[in-house]
C-alpha positions as CSV (number, residue, x, y, z in Angstrom):
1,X,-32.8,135.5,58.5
2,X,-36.4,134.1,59.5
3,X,-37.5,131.8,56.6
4,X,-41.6,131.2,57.0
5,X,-42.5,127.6,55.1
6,X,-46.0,128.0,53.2
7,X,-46.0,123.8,52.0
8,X,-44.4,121.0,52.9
9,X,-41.0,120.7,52.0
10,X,-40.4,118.7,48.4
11,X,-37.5,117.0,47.3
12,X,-37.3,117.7,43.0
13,X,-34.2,115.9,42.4
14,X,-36.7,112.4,40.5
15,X,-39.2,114.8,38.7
16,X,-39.5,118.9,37.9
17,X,-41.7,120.4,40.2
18,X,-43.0,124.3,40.2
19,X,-42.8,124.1,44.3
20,X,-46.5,124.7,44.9
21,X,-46.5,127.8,42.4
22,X,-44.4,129.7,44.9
23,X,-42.1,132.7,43.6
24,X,-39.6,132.5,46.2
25,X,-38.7,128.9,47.2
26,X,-36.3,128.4,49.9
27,X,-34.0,125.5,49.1
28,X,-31.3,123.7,51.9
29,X,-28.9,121.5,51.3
30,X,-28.2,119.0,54.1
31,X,-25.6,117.1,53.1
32,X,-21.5,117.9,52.7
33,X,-21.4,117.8,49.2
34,X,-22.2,120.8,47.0
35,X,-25.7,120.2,44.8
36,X,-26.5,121.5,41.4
37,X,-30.7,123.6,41.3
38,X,-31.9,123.7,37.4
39,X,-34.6,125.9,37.0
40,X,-37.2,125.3,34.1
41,X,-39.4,126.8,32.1
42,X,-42.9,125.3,32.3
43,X,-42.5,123.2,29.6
44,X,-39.1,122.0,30.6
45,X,-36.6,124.1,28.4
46,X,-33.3,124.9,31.0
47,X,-33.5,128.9,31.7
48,X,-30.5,128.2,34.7
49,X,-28.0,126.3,36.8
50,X,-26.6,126.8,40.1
51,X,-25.0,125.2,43.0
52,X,-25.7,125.1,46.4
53,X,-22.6,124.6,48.5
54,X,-21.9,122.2,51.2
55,X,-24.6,122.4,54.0
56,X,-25.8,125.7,52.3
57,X,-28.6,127.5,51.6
58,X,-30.3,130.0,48.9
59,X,-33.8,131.6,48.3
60,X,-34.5,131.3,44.5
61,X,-37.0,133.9,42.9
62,X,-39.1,132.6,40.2
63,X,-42.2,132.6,38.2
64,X,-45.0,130.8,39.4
65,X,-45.5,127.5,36.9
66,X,-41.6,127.6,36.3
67,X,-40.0,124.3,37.6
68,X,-37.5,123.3,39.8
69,X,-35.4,120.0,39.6
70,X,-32.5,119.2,42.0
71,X,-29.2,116.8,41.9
72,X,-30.2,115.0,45.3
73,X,-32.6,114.0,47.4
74,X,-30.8,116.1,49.8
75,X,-31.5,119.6,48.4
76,X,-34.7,120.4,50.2
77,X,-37.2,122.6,48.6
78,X,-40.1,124.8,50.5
79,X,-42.4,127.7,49.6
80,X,-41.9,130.9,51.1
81,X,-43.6,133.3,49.2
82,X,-46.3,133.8,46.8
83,X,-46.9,137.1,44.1
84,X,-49.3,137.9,41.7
C-alpha cells in the first residue's frame, strides 16, 4: 500500500485533534503494545473506540472537524486525504 502524507505527522494522545481536517488519517503504531484511537465528535462527545495492534497500522475515515485522541505518544497520526 503507498500511504502519501499531506501534514506533519501529530501525536493526539495529550489533546483531541481533527488531524488537519483530513477525512482519511493514516495512524501507525510504533511501539509492541497494542493502543486504543477514540474518535470524537467536534465537540468532544465519543462516536468510537478502536485498537491498533502491536506495531500496526489502520487508515481511519472521518469527517473533517471530527477529532482524534490517542492512548500514546506512540500512535502516530498523518493526513492522507482530504474530501469535500
Amino acid at each position: 500500500m503507498t500511504v502519501i502524507p499531506l501534514a506533519a505527522k501529530e501525536t493526539p494522545n495529550s489533546a483531541d485533534s481533527n488531524i488537519s481536517e483530513a477525512s482519511l488519517v493514516y495512524i501507525c503504531n510504533t511501539t509492541t503494545s497494542a493502543g486504543t484511537v477514540t474518535l470524537k465528535t467536534s465537540g468532544g462527545v465519543t462516536i468510537a473506540t478502536i485498537d491498533v495492534p502491536a506495531s500496526g497500522s489502520l487508515t481511519i475515515k472521518k469527517k473533517n472537524l471530527e477529532k482524534i485522541r490517542t492512548s500514546a505518544a506512540t500512535l502516530t497520526c498523518t493526513a492522507i486525504g482530504y474530501a469535500n
